[in-house]
N, C-alpha and C positions, 0 to 999 in steps of 0.2 A: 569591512577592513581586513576582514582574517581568511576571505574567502580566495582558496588557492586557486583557482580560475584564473584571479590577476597577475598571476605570477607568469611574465611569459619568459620562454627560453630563448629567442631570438634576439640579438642584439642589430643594430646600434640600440645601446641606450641612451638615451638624451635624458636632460635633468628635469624637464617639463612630463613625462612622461613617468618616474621614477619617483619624484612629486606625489602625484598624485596619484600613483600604486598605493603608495605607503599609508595618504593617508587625504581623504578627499576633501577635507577641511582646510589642509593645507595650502600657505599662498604658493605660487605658483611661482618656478625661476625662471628669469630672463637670459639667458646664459650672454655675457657681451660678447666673446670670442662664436664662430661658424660651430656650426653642431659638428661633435665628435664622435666618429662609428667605429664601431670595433667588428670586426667579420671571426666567429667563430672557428673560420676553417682553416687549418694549420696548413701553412705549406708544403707540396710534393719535394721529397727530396730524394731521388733515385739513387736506390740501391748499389753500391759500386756490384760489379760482374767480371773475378769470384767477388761475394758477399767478404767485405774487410771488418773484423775481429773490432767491437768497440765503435764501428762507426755510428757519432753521436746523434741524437734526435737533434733535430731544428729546433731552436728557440720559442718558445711563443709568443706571436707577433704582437708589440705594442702599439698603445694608443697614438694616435698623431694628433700631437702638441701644437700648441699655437702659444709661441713665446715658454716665460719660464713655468715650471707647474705649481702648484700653488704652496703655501709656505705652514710653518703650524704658527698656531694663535692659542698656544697655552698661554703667554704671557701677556697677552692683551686680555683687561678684567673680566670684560663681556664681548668680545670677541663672538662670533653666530656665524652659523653655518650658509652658503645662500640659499635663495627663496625668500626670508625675509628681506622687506625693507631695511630694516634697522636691529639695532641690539635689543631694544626692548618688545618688538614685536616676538621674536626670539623667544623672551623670556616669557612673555604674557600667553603665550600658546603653547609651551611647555606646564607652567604653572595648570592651565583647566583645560589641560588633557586629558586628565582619567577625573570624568567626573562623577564617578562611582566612587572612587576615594575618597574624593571631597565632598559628599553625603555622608558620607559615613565620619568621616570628622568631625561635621556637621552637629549630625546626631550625638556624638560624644560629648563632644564641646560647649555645645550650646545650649543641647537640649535637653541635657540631663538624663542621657543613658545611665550612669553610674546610679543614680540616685533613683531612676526606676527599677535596675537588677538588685538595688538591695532592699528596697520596698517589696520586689517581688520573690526575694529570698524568704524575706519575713513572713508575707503572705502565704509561702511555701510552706513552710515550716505549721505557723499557725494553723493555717487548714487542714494542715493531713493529721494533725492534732484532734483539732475537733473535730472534725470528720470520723474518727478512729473512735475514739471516745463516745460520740454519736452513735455510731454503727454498733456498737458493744451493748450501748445501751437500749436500744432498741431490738436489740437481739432477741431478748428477754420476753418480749409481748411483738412478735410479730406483724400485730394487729400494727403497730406503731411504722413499721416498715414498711405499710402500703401492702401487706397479703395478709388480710383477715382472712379465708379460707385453708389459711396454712393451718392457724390458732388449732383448729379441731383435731388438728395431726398430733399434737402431744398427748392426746392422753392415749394413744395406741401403746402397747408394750412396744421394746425396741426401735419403732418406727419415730417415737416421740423421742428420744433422749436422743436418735442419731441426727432429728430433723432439728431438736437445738442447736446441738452442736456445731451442725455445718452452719447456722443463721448465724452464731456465733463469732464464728472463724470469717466466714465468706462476709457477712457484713460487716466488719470491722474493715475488713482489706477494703472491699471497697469503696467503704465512706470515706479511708484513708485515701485513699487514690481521688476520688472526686474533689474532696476537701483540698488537696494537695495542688490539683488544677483549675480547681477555683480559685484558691487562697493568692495563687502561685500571681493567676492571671489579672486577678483584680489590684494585687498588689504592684503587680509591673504599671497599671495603667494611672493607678493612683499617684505611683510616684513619678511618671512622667509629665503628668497634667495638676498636681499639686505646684510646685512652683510659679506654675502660669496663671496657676489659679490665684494664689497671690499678690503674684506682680501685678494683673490685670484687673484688680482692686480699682486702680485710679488708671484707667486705659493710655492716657497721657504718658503718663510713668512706666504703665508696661509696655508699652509702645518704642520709648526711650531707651529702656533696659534694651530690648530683644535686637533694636539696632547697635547698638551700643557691644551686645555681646560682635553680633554676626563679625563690625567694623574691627575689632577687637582681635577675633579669628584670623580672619583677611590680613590684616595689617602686621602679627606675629608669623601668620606664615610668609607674607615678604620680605620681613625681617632677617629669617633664619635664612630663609632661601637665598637671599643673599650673602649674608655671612658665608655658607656656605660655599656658595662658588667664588668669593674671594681668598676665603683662607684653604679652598681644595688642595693646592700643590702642598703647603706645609702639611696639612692633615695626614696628606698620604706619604708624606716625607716620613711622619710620624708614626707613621703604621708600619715600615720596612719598605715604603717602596725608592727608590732610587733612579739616579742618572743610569740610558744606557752606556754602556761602553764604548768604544771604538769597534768593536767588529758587531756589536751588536744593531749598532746603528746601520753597519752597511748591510747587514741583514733585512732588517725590521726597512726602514726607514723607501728605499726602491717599492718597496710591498706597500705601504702606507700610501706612496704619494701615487700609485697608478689606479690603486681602488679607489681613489679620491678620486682622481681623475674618470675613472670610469662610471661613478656617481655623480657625473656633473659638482662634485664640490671644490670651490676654489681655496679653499684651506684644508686643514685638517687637525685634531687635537694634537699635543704634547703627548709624546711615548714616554713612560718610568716603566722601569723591573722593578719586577717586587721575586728574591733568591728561594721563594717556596717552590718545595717540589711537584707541590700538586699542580696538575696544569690547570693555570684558572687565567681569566680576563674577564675588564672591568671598564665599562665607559664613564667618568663623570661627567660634568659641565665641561672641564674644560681639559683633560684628563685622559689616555685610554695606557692601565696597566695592565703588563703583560709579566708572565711569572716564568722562571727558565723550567720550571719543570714541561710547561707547556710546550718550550721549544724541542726540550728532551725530551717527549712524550710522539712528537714527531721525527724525530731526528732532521731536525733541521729543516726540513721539506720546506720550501716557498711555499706551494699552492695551499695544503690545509692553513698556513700560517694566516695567509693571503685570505681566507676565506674569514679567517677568524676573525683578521683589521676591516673587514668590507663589514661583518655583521655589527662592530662595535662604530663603525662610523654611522650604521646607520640609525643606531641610539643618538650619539653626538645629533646627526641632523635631526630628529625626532623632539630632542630634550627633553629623554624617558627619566633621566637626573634631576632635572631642575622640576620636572612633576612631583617623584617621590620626596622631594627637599620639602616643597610646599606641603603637601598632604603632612609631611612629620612634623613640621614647623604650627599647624592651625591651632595640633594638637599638643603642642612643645611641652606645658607641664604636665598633663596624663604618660606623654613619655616618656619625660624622665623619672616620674615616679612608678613609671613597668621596669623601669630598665636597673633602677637602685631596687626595686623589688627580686627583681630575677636573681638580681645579684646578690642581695644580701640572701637568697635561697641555695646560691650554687657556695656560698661559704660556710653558711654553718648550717650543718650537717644534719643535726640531730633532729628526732622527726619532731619531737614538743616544738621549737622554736622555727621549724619550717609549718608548722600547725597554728601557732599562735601569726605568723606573718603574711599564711593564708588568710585568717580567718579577718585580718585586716584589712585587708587589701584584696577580696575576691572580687567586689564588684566592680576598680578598677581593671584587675585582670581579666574579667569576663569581658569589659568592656573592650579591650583591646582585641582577644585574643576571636572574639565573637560578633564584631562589626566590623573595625577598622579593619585589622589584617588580612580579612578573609576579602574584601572589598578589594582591597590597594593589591592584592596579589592576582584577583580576577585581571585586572587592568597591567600587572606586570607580566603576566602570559599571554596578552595581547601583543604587547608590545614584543617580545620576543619574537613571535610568530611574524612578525612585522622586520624586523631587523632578519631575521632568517630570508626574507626576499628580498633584502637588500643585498645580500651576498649573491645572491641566484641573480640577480638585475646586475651586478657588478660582474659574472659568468666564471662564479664561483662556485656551482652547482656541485659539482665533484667533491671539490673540497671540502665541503661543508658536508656533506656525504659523509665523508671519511673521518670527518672532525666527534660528527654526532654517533655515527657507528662504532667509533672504537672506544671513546667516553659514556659511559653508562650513566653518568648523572648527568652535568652540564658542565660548559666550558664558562660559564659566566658566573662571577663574584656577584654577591649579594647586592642587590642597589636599593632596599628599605633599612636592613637592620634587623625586623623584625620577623624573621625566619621562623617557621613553627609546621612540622609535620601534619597540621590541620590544614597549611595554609601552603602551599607550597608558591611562591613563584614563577617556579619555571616550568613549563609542560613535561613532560615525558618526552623521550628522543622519539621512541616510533613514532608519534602522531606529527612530530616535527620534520621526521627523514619523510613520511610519507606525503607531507602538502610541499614539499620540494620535489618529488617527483617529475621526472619531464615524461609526458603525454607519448607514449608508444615503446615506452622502455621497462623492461622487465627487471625487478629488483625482490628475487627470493632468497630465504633464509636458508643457514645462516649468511650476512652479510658478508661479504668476499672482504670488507675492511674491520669489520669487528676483529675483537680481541681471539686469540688462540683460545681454546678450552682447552684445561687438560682431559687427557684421557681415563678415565674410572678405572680404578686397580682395585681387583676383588683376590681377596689374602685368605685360604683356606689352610686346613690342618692337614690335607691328605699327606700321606707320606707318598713321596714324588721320589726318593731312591728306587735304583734298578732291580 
């Protein structure tokens, strides 16, 4: 899926084709309307002779349309991109998309990750204990530690009192350390296979349970997942984002519908601003905001803009949204109790009472911060990598060039939630500008579109008078 091979630079793109770049699992669109090519090669437009002050570049040539072009489907509930059949085909191949996520939710949910990391805390603890203890006491009589030929070393002057010593020291450490990975290891397995062990008492019963959980999972993560993309427009209502304007719309809106069109998509989401500086965009289900800082981050330019709507539609067609919904939803109260944990951490301050809320709560947070996110962020760097060909398929190469080049992090709003510097989401831009690359073109540092540097100013004492 991620291999840049597929990305080709030549267009016509047709949607049968752009399909299944993106993603070969996917069904496959019919387009009703004649297939629609776009020719990358911009019209000759001769030089007037003398050469005239300001004479304008040509236009770059659009698509040819067949009737009106397609419309947005924010306000339709389950409105879907084509390629599917239907809405809920849509949905159900967004949902077990990243099914590395959905293992790992899995594993939390169901199967008693929590309750293994704190058994295997315990065990932690416990063993490097007695291990320690152990080792101390055997120090004493060598003989006990498996080198009876040591034993005869003591009674040497100096050679006997240093060769206690190190038994002393070095054995203890590392009965602690063994003890510590035993304790640690047995206690993780204990506590993942105790419950089961349990249940599976009356196999009938445990049998019962284990579906009962799974159906349980499943059926709360379609739950939220829905909630979610019904109540998305107020959500982000409620977050700052908003109606565009009138000049924004004539902006945005031209740029919207011909990446659409150049993706074979006969719709497209609902545009909201959101007045933050920073330039950031965000695909939801039904959703794609954009922030003015973004726009002032370009000045205005179509094409990076243009580049930026073509990668976020091709989340929309993907349903990189309605996956991360699912995956948070399986897991919904482990969530919400990281996230009132985070929180009650980022407010009171003081380290006793962030001590005592760890000490609570670390094997939920391990849980999360150690299966689940690291999981669901493998499969959100996928999808990235994925949407970044869709821009290059829509022959937005350039711009997206310039979009990643001059941004050092990413132009894309969080779509889990659960953001963590262990876990990052999004790739790094170089590995990103680089599988966008077009085949025979030379692209060295520093980047002709990267940000300016300033120049180093070195401030010495010399006395600089004549």
């Amino acid at each position: 899926m991620d291999d840049p091979e597929q990305v080709t630079s030549q267009l016509p793109v047709v949607a049968q084709g752009y399909a299944s770049s993106l993603d070969p699992t996917a069904p496959t669109y019919q387009a009703s309307s004649p297939t629609m090519a776009y020719e990358m090669q911009q019209p000759v437009v001769a030089q007037p002779d003398p050469p005239v002050p300001g004479w304008p570049k040509p236009p770059p040539p659009r698509l040819p349309t067949q009737g009106r072009p397609g419309s947005p489907v924010g306000k339709r509930l389950f409105a879907r991109p084509p390629g599917y059949p239907n809405a809920g085909a849509w949905f159900i191949t967004g949902m077990f998309r990243d099914v590395r996520a959905i293992l790992g939710a899995l594993l939390v949910g169901v199967f008693n990750i929590p309750i293994a990391f704190l058994f295997g805390g315990l065990g932690l603890v416990g063993g490097g204990i007695a291990g320690f203890l152990g080792g101390i006491a055997g120090a004493g009589d060598p003989g006990q530690l498996g080198m009876p030929g040591v034993a005869s070393l003591q009674d040497i002057p100096i050679v006997g009192p240093a060769t206690e010593s190190f038994l002393f020291r070095s054995g203890g450490v590392v009965s602690l350390l063994a003890g510590m990975v035993l304790g640690g290891l047995g206690g993780f397995v204990y506590g993942l296979v105790l419950p089961w062990v349990i249940a599976f008492e009356d196999p009938v019963s445990g049998l019962g349970l284990l579906i009962g959980q799974l159906f349980a999972a499943f059926l709360l993560g379609v739950l939220y997942t829905l909630y979610r993309v019904a109540a998305e427009g107020r959500s982000l209502r409620l977050a700052g984002a908003r109606q565009p304007s009138r000049r924004e719309q004539e902006l945005l809106m031209p740029l919207l519908r011909e990446s659409a069109e150049r993706l074979g998509l006969g719709g497209y989401p609902k545009i909201l601003m959101d007045d933050a500086k920073e330039p950031n965009a965000y695909c939801g289900a039904r959703h794609i905001v954009i922030s003015r800082g973004l726009l002032d981050e370009f000045n205005y330019d179509p094409e990076p803009l243009a580049a930026v709507l073509s990668h976020q539609l091709a989340h929309w067609r993907n349903a990189d949204a309605v996956s991360s919904f699912f995956v948070r939803g399986m897991v919904l109260p482990y969530y919400l109790l990281y996230v009132a944990v985070k929180l009650a951490m980022s407010v009171f301050k003081h380290p006793l009472v962030r001590l005592m809320l760890w000490l609570v709560a670390w094997p939920l947070l391990l849980s999360v911060r150690l299966v689940i996110m690291p999981l669901q962020a493998k499969g959100c760097r996928a999808a990235e990598f994925a949407a970044d060909r869709g821009a290059v398929a829509a022959g937005h190469r350039q711009g997206l060039r310039r979009v990643l080049s001059r941004l050092q992090t990413t132009f894309d709003g969080s779509r889990n939630g659960w953001e963590a510097s262990i876990c990052a989401t999004h790739p790094a831009n170089e590995p990103r500008l680089e599988r966008i690359e077009e085949p025979g073109t030379g692209y060295p540092l520093p980047d002709p579109d990267a940000p300016a540097r300033p120049l180093p100013v070195v401030i010495t004492t010399e006395n600089l008078s004549p």
